[in-house]
C-alpha angles and dihedrals in degrees: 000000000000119000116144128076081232097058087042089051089047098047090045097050085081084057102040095104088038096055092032087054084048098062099030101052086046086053084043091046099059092036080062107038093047130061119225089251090062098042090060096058087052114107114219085249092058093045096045086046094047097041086048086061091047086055098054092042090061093028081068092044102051099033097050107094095035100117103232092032128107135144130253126206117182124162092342090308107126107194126158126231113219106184091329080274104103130013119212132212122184114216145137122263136210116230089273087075079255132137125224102227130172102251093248117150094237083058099038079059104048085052097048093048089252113115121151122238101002124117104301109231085030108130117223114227135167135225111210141155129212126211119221117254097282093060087237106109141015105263089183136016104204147194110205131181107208116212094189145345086290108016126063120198100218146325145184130212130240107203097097110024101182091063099039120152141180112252108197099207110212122288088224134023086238099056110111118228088261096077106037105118107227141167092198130023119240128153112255100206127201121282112270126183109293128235146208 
């Protein structure tokens, strides 16, 4: 059974260039299929929905063959099992590591560790990207574990996976940066609006 953010992070470094593969070909895919002109047209919606496709195409490629793991759809929620000890999304995140979801109760669930059905001590992680402030390239590529529809609990990022850390996120909004509890410093910014 898997319950700390440190044995997640240990079981998941076997997996960092699979899931890191997963997010950036499907980047590299939409900036190649579609022209600049098309791309421009796009709202941030289209382009996280179709890049999302692009995840969960090469999530099933490059995960096929790995013995333990196997897919899940439910509902239209695509998420892969690795073990039954953790269970993966692919979205987009804000700058806050968060992702932008419709407020179903399937996906309320998933973000509150609470799935039904689903292996019962497995822990519920996203894999997301952000794009730099220009929306033209991916700036992160992140595990997160959610605690909740707008918390998450920890994540680490991917994007360099030789130099990855746990970052703890606050237990409450009101907590100054003096007493997060973090094994590695990074900024936590403001919510903004959350897309894709």
């Amino acid at each position: 059974m898997i319950i700390s953010a440190s044995d997640t992070f240990s079981f998941l470094k076997q997996y960092n260039t699979i899931l890191y593969d997963c997010v950036m070909n499907a980047w590299i895919d939409y900036n190649k299929e579609y022209s600049h002109h098309v791309r421009s047209i796009h709202s941030q919606t289209t382009r996280a929905n179709i890049i999302h496709s692009h995840m969960v195409y090469h999530a099933r490629n490059l995960f096929e063959d790995i013995k333990g793991v196997f897919f899940i759809e439910r509902n239209k929620l695509f998420m892969v099992n690795i073990n039954d000890k953790v269970l993966l999304r692919f979205k987009k995140l804000d700058e806050n590591k968060k992702s932008g979801n419709i407020e179903t109760q399937q996906t309320l669930d998933f973000l509150k560790q609470d799935l039904p059905s689903m292996p019962q001590h497995a822990k519920n992680l996203i894999v997301g990207y952000e794009l730099n402030s220009l929306q033209t390239s991916i700036s992160a590529i992140t595990v997160t574990c959610p605690k909740n529809s707008s918390e998450i609990d920890w994540y680490f990022d991917l994007d360099t996976p030789s130099q990855t850390e746990i970052v703890n996120m606050p237990v409450k909004p009101t907590e100054t940066p003096d007493t997060i509890k973090r094994v590695k410093v990074k900024e936590i910014k403001k919510d903004k609006e959350n897309y894709g």
